[in-house]
C-alpha positions in Angstrom: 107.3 8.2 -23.6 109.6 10.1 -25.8 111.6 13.3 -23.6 110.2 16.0 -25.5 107.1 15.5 -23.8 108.5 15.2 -20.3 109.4 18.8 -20.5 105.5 20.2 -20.8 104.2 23.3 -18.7 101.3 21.0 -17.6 103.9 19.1 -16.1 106.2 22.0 -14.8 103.1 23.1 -13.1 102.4 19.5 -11.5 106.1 19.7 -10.3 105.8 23.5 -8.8 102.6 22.5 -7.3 104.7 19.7 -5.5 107.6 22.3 -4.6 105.0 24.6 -3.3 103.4 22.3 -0.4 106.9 22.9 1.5 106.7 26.8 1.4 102.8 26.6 2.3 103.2 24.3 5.3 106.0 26.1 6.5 104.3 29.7 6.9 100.8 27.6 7.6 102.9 26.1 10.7 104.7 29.4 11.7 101.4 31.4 11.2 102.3 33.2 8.5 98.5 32.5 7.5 98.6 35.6 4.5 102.0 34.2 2.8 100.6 30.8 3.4 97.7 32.2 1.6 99.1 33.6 -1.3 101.1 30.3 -1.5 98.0 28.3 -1.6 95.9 30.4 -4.5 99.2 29.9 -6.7 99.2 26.2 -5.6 95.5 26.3 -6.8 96.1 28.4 -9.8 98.7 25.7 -11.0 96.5 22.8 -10.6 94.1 24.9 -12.7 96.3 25.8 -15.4 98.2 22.5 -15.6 94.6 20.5 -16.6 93.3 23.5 -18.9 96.7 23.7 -21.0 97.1 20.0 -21.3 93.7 19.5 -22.6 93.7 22.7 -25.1 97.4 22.8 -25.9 97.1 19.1 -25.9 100.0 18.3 -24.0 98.3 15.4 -22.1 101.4 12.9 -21.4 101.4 9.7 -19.7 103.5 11.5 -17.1 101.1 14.1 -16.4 98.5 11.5 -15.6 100.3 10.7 -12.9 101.9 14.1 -11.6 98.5 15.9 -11.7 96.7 13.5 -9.0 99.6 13.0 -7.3 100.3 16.8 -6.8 96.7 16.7 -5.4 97.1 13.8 -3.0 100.6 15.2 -1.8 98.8 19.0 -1.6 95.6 17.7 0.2 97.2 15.6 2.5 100.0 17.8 3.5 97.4 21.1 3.8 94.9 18.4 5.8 98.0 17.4 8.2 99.0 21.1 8.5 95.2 22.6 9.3 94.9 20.0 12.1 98.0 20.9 13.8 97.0 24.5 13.7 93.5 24.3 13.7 92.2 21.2 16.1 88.6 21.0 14.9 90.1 19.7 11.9 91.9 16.4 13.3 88.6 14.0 12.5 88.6 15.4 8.8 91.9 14.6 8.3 92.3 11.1 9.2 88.6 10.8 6.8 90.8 12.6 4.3 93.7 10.1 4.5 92.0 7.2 4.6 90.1 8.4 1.6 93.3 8.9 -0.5 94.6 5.7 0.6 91.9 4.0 -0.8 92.5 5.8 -4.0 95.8 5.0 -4.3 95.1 1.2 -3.2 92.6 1.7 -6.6 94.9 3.4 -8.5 97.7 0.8 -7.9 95.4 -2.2 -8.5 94.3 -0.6 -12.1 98.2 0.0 -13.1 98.8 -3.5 -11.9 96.2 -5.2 -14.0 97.2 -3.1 -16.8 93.5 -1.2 -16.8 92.9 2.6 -18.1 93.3 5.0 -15.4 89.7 6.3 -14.2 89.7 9.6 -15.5 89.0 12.7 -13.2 85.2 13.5 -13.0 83.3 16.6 -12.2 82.4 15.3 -8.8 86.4 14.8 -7.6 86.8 18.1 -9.3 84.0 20.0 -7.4 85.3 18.0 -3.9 88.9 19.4 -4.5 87.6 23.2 -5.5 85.4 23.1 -2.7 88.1 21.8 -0.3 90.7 24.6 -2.1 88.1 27.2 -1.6 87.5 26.3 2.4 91.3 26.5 2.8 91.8 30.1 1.3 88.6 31.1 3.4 90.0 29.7 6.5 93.6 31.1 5.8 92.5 34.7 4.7 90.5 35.2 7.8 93.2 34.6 10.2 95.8 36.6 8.3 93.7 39.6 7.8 91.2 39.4 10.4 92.6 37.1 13.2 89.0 35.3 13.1 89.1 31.2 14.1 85.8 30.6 14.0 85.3 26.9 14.8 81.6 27.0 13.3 83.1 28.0 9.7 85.7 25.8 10.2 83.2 22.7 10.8 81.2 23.7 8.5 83.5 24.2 5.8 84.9 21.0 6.3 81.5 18.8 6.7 80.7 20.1 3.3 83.6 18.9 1.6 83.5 15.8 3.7 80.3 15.1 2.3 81.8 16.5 -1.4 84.7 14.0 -0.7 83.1 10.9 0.7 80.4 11.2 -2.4 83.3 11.3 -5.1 84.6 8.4 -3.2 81.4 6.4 -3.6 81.1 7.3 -7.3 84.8 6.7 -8.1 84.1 3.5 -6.2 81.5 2.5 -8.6 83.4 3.6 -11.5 86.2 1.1 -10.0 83.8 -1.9 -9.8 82.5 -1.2 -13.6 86.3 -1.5 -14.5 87.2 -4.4 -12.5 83.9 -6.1 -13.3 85.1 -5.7 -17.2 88.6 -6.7 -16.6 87.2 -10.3 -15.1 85.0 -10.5 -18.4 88.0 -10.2 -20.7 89.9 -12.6 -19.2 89.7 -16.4 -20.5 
């Protein structure tokens, strides 16, 4: 890759999104829930913006490709480790959660090693991380501004982007078997 595309905003906002995990687990942990918050729409707001301007501006690098889904692995797990030590109801999603991303990375590491395409980000990974983005600010507001921990809204938040999540996971799964299946073709 030549440098003067390492140095892209899509990348310096894949980078800050990184940075930013340690300033939202921090007040998440000491109960700062509003700064925690704030933190976390900016953390969303970068993952926006770092997709939109690669695409129009195109700045897409080879780099990116991998900061952007790692900044969301690192962010999701991170948030999912945080939200279960604060919030127990959340323990069960969080080791789904994990185990989830492992498996992507196990698929992610067997493409790179067999020298396939990475599998592009579809609509249905998108909607399970908005959704799960969306659950956190609505859990995080509450308690900062209103003190509510309501364990309904909690489980239900997070059965709905379990079921967002596992369903990406099948799909993505599929998508990996229609990659690997075409690998084994092309080989003599």
């Amino acid at each position: 890759m030549k440098r003067k595309y390492f140095f892209t905003t899509p990348n310096f906002l894949s980078i800050l999104r990184i940075a930013l995990i340690i300033p939202f687990a921090k007040f998440l942990l000491d109960e700062n829930y509003l700064s925690a918050f704030w933190v976390f729409v900016f953390s969303s707001l970068t993952d926006f913006f770092d997709g939109l301007l690669a695409r129009r501006c195109k700045k897409e690098t080879d780099l990116g490709k991998i900061l952007d889904p790692l900044a969301d692995k690192l962010t999701i797990i991170c948030t999912m480790i945080c939200m279960s030590v604060k919030f127990s109801k959340t323990l069960p999603f969080m080791i789904i959660f994990i185990i989830k991303e492992l498996i992507m990375i196990v698929a992610c590491c067997w493409l790179i090693k067999n020298n396939l395409k990475s599998i592009k980000s579809k609509w249905y990974g998108k909607l399970a991380t908005a959704f799960f983005y969306f659950s956190i600010l609505i859990i995080t507001i509450l308690k900062a501004l209103w003190d509510i921990e309501n364990e309904f809204l909690i489980s239900s938040l997070m059965i709905i982007v379990l079921i967002l999540t596992l369903n990406a996971l099948f799909r993505y799964f599929l998508v990996f078997i229609e990659y690997k299946n075409s690998a084994d073709k092309q080989r003599p």
